[in-house]
C-alpha positions, 0 to 999 in steps of 0.5 A: 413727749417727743418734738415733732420733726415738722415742728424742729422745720418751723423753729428752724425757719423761724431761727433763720428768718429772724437772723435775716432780718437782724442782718439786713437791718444791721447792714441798713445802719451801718449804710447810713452811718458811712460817711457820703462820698459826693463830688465837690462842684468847681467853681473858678479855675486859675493859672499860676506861675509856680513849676509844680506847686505842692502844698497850699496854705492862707498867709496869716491875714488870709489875704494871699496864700503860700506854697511850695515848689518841689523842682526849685526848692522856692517857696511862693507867696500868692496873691488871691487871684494867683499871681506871685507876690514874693518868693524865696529859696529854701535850703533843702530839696523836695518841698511839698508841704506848706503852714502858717504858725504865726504872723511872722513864720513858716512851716516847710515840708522836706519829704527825703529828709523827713525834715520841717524847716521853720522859717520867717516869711523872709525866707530866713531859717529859724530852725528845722527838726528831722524825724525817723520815718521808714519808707521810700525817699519819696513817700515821705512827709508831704503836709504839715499845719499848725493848731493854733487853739491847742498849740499842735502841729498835725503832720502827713506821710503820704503812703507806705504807711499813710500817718497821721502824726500829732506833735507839741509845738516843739515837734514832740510827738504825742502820737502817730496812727495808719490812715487808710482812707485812701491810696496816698496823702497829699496835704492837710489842713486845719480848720478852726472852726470846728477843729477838723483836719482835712486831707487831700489825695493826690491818687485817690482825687478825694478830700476827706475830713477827718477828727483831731484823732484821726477817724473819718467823718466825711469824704468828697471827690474831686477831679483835679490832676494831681492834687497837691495843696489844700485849703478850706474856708468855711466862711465863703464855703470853699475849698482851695486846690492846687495841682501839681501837673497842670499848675492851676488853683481850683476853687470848689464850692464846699457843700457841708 
């Protein structure tokens, strides 16, 4: 018996209906799977003596921290409250990204070279490796922290391409992947307690968190000029901030 063509109509809208619905749900789970982007809220701001710092990490006691200079090539020690407590040259130029490995030594960041020098907390090279990484002389390496609980090192090419490079204590890399979860990259910090990485954007003004293999899990703004070295301590419940042209610590209040 042949369809009736006003029956064909009301399949039809039916079909349509039901596709709708199945869309606007699928939509509704992947709004509430996307990680928030909320603004982290200042809570403390200090000057520092340090021209242009860039990179940010706690000494190995968490009673100070380190960071760098790209201008002079000097790396500094600050006391909590952000006054010098020591400082040494590094041969190289371009520092601008800063870790703790141990009690006794550093890991620095030269983004031209594409190198890190491992040094003591004197000041005395250990030794450095360099790797081959494409790109423009200053869109190279800009963070680097160290996995104490796995023994990896986690490094950061700022853009063109943004990477997120995993390598054995040796420098040996176990694997490189594109990040896009913002304009450029600035730092990158490791954090034990729950063993994350957090990167900072110096373009796109946002911290973000992410796995050991790279995907995203959340997202924070952050209205600072030019950031360029991150700490996170989730034991006071804040993030560390260091800019590049205002020459100033931040102190945000982490909202997890």
């Amino acid at each position: 018996m042949p369809i009736k063509s006003s029956n064909i109509k009301f399949y039809a809208s039916l079909i349509l209906l039901v596709s709708i619905l199945i869309s606007c749900n699928n939509s509704n789970i992947n709004r509430q799977e996307s990680p928030i982007v909320k603004s982290l809220t200042l809570q403390k701001m200090t000057p520092i003596n340090v021209p242009e710092p860039s990179g940010l990490c706690y000494s190995y006691d968490k009673k100070s921290f380190w960071s760098v200079c790209d201008e002079n090539s000097m790396v500094y020690k600050l006391k909590l409250n952000g006054t010098i407590a020591d400082s040494f040259k590094i041969s190289g130029e371009d520092l601008e990204g800063i870790a703790v490995v141990d009690a006794n030594s550093l890991a620095v960041i030269l983004e031209r070279t594409r190198e890190v020098v491992i040094v003591d907390t004197t000041g005395k090279e250990i030794y450095r490796i360099k790797f081959d990484l494409p790109g423009n002389l200053n869109e190279g390496l800009e963070g680097v922290c160290y996995d104490d609980i796995n023994k990896n090192y986690y490094l950061l090419n700022e853009k063109n391409p943004g990477l997120l490079i995993k390598t054995d204590k040796n420098f040996k890399i176990e694997f490189k992947k594109e990040i896009t979860f913002a304009d450029d990259f600035s730092d990158i910090f490791f954090a034990e307690e729950d063993t994350t990485l957090w990167l900072l954007s110096d373009e796109s003004q946002k911290v973000i968190q992410i796995d050991l293999n790279g995907n995203l899990i959340k997202q924070f703004i952050v209205d600072v000029k030019q950031p360029e070295g991150l700490v996170v301590d989730y034991k006071i419940k804040s993030v560390f901030i260091v800019s590049d042209k205002k020459e100033e610590l931040y102190q945000f209040k982490l909202n997890k």
